[in-house]
LUMKE-853279 format. One record per residue (C-alpha): residue in one letter; y, x, z; residue number from 1. Coordinates in steps of 0.05 Angstrom, whole numbers, plus 5000, padded with zeros to 4 digits. Example, Ala and Ser with C-alpha at 12.3 -4.5 7.8 and 13.67 -1.06 7.14 Angstrom:
<sites>
SITE, residu, yy, xx, zz, num
SITE, A, 4910, 5246, 5156, 1
SITE, S, 4979, 5273, 5143, 2
</sites>
This chain:
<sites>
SITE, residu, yy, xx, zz, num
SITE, X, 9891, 8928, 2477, 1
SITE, X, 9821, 8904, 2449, 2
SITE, X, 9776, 8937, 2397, 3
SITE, X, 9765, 8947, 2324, 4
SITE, X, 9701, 8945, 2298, 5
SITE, X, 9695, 8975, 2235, 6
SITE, X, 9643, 8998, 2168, 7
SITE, X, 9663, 9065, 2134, 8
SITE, X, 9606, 9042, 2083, 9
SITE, X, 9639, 8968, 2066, 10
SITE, X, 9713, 8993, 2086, 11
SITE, X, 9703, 8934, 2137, 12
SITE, X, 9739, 8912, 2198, 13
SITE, X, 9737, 8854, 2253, 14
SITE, X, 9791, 8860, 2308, 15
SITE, X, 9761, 8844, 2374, 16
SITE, X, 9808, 8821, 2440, 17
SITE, X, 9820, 8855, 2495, 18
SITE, X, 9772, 8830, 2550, 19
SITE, X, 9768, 8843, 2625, 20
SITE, X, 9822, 8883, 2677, 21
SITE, X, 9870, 8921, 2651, 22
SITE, X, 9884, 8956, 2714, 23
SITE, X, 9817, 8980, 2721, 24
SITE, X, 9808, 9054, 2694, 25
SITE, X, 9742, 9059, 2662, 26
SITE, X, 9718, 9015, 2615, 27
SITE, X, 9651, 9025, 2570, 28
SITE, X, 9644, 8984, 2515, 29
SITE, X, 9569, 8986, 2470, 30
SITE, X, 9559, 8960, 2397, 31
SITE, X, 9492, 8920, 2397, 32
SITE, X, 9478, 8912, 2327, 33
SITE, X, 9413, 8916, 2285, 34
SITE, X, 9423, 8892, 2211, 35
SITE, X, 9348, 8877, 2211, 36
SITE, X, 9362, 8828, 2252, 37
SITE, X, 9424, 8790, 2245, 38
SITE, X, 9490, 8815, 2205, 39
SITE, X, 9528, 8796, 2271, 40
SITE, X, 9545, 8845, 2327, 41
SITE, X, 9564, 8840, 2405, 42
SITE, X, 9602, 8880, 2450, 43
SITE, X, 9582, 8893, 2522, 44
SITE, X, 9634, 8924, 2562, 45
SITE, X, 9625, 8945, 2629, 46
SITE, X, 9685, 8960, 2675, 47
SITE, X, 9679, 9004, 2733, 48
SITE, X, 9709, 9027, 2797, 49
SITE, X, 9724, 9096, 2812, 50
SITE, X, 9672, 9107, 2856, 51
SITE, X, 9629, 9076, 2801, 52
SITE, X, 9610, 9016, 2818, 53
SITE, X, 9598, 8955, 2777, 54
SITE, X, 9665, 8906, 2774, 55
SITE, X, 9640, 8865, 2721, 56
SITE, X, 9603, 8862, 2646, 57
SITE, X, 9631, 8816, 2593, 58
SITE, X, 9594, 8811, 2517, 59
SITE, X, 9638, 8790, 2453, 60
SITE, X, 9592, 8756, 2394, 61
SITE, X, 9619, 8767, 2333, 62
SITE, X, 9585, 8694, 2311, 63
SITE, X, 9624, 8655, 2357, 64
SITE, X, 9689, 8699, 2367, 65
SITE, X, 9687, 8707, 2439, 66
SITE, X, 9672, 8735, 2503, 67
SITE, X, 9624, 8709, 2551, 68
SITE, X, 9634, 8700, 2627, 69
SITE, X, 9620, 8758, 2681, 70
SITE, X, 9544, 8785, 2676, 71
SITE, X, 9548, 8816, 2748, 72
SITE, X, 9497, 8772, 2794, 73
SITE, X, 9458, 8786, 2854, 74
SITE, X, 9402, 8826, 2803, 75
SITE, X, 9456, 8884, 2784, 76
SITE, X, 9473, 8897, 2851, 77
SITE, X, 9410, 8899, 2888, 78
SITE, X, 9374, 8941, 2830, 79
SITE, X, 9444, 8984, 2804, 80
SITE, X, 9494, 9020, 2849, 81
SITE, X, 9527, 9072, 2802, 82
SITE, X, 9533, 9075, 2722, 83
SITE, X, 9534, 9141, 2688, 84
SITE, X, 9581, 9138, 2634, 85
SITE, X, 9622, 9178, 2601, 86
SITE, X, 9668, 9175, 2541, 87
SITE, X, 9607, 9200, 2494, 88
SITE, X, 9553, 9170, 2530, 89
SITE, X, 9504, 9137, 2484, 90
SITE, X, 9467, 9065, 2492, 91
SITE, X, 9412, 9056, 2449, 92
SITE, X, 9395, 8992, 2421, 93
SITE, X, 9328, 8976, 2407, 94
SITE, X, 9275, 8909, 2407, 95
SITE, X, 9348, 8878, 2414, 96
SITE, X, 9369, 8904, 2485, 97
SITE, X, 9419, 8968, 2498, 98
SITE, X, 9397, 9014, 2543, 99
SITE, X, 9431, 9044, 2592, 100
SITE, X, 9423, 9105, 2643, 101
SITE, X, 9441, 9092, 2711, 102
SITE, X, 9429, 9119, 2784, 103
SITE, X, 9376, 9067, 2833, 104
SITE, X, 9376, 9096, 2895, 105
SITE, X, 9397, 9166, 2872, 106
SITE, X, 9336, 9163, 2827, 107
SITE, X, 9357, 9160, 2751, 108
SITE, X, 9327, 9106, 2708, 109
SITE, X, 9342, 9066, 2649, 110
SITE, X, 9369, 8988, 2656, 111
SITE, X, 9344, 8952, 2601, 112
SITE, X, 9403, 8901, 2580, 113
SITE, X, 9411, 8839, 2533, 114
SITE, X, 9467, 8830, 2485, 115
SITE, X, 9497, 8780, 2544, 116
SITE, X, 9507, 8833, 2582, 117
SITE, X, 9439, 8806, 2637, 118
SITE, X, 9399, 8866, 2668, 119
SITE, X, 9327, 8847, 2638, 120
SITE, X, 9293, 8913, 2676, 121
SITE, X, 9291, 8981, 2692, 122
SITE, X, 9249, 9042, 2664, 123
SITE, X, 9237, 9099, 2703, 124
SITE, X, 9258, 9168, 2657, 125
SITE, X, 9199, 9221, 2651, 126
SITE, X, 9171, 9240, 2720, 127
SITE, X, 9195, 9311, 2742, 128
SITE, X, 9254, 9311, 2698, 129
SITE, X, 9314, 9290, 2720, 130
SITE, X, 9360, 9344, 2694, 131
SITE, X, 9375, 9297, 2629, 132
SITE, X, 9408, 9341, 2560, 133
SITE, X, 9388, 9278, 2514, 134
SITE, X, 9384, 9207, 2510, 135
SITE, X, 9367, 9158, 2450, 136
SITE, X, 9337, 9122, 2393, 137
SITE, X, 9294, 9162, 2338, 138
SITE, X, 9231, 9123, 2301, 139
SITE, X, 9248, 9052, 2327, 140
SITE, X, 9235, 9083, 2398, 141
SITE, X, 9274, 9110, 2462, 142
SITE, X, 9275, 9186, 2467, 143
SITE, X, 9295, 9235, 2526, 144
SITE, X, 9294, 9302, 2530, 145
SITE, X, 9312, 9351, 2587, 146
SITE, X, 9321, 9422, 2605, 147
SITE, X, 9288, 9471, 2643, 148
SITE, X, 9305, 9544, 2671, 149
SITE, X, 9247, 9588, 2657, 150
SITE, X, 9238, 9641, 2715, 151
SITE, X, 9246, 9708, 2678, 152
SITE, X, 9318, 9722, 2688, 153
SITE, X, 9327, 9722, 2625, 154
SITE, X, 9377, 9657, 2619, 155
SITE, X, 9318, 9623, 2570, 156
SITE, X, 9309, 9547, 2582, 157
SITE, X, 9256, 9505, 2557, 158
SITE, X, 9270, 9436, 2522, 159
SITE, X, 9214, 9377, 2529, 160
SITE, X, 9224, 9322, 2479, 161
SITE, X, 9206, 9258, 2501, 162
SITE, X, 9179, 9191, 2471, 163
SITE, X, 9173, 9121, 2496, 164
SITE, X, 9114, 9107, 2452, 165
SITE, X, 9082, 9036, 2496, 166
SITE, X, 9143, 8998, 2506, 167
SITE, X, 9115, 8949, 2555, 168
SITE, X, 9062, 8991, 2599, 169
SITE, X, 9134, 9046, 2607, 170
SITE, X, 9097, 9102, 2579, 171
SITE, X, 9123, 9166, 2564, 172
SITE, X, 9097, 9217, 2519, 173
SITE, X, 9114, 9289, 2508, 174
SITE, X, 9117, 9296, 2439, 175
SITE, X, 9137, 9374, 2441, 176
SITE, X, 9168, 9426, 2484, 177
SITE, X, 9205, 9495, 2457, 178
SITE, X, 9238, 9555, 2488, 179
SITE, X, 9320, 9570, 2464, 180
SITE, X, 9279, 9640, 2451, 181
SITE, X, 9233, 9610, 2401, 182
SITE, X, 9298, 9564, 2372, 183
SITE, X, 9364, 9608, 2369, 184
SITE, X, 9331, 9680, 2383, 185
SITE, X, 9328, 9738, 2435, 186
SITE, X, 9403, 9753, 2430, 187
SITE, X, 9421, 9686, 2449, 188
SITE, X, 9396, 9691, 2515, 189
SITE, X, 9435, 9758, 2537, 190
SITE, X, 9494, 9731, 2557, 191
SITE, X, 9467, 9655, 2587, 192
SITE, X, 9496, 9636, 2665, 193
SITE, X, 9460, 9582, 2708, 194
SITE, X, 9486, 9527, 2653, 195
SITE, X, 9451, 9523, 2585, 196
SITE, X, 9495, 9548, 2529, 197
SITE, X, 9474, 9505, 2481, 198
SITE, X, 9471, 9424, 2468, 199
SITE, X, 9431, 9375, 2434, 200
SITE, X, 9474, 9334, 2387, 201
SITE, X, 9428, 9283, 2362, 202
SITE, X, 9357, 9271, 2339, 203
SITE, X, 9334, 9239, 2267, 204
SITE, X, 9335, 9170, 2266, 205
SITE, X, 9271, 9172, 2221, 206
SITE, X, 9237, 9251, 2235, 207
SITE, X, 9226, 9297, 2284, 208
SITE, X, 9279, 9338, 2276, 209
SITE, X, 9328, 9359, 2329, 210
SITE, X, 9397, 9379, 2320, 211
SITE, X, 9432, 9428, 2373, 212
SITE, X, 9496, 9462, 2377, 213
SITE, X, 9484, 9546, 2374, 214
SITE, X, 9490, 9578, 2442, 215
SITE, X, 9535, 9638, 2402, 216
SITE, X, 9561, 9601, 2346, 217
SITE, X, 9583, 9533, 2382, 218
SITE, X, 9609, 9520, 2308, 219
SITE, X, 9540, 9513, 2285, 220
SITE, X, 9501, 9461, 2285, 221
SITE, X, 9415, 9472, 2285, 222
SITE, X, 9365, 9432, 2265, 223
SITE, X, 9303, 9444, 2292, 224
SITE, X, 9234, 9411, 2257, 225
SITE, X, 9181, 9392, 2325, 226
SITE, X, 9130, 9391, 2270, 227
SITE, X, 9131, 9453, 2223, 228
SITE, X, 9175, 9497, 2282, 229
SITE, X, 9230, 9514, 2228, 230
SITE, X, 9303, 9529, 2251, 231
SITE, X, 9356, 9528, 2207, 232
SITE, X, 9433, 9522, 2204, 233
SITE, X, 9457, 9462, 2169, 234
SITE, X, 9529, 9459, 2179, 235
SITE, X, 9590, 9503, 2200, 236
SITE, X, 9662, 9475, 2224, 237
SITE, X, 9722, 9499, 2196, 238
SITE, X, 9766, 9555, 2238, 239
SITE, X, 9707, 9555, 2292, 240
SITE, X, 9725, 9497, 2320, 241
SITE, X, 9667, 9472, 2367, 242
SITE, X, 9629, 9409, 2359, 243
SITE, X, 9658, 9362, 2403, 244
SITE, X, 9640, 9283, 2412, 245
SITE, X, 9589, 9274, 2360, 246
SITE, X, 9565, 9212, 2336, 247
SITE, X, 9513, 9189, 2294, 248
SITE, X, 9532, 9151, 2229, 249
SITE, X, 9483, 9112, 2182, 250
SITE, X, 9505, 9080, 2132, 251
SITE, X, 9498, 9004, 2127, 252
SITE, X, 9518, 8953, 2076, 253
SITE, X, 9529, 8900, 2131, 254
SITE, X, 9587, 8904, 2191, 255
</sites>
């Protein structure tokens, strides 16, 4: 049925053909686009089996109006068995690659990929944490962040915020780590199971600043400041509906 890629800021739209299998039942398309760059965009779709394995990866330029062959060699097989994707899962795109979390050999990493849809390399994710809440862009640079259960029975997890701050030597850096105690409370923690009751939305694209969902109030969204340690409630849905597939949106004069 093909795509639509579209501007909310320009009111802007380029239809985009369908590309690929139609009988095969997932399908993960990524917008590669960095108007520093270039005012043109690519696709990279990925189709996958149900088991998860890579069937093929096809990328769309928006210069030339169409898709390029199959991207699936010898490289992606040997280096990437399963892709974790989902219908919210993000893709950051930085130094012009997307990035993309898969499983190596049960070990989670990230496959750096150009906007042809090539593997260029793999980055292993923070050592010790594999129990991902967070993946993306914030600064111009790739940013994780995982959970962990703190052993006091008292349902409190700890969040470590991650940075990729050397590109090229792979090196992470912990740029901050903070309790849900510290962030939503002591009442918050009363009623938490094995499962964290809260989840990150989205870090700033240009601070430190973290935005969660509350673990009581899943209407609320928090923003939590790494730097000055200040919480505060910045938005509230309507009828307590809960925040669901959240995106981020930055408005940009080009498409």
């Amino acid at each position: 049925m093909g795509y639509i890629v579209c501007n909310p800021t320009t009111k802007e739209w380029e239809a985009v053909p369908a590309c690929g299998d139609p009988k095969l039942p997932l399908t993960y398309p990524y917008l590669a686009f960095d108007p520093a760059v270039s005012a043109h965009f690519h696709l990279v779709q990925f189709q996958v089996r149900d088991d998860e394995e890579f069937v093929s990866v096809h990328a769309y330029s928006s210069e030339t109006k169409t898709w390029g062959g199959n991207q699936i060699n010898e490289g992606w097989r040997q280096v990437t068995t399963f892709l974790i994707a989902h219908p919210h899962s993000r893709c950051p795109f930085i130094n012009g690659f997307l990035h993309l979390l898969v499983l190596d050999q049960d070990q989670m990493k990230i496959a750096v990929v150009d906007v042809q849809g090539r593997a260029r390399g793999m980055i292993p994710v923070p050592p010790g944490h594999q129990w991902m809440c967070y993946f993306g862009e914030s600064q111009g640079q790739l940013h994780y962040m995982s959970q962990e259960i703190l052993d006091d029975g008292e349902g409190k997890y700890n969040l470590s915020v991650w940075a990729l701050e050397d590109y090229d030597a792979q090196e992470w850096v912990l740029k901050g780590t903070v309790s849900t105690y510290e962030v939503f409370g002591e009442d918050s923690c009363i009623n938490c199971t094995a499962e964290p009751e809260f989840e990150v939305v989205d870090i700033h694209q240009d601070c430190n600043v973290v935005f969660l969902t509350h673990p009581l109030e899943r209407s609320n969204m928090v923003a939590y400041d790494m730097d000055s340690k200040e919480v505060s409630i910045i938005s509230t849905l309507d009828d307590g509906k809960e925040l669901m597939g959240t995106a981020r949106y930055v408005p940009c004069r080009f498409l």
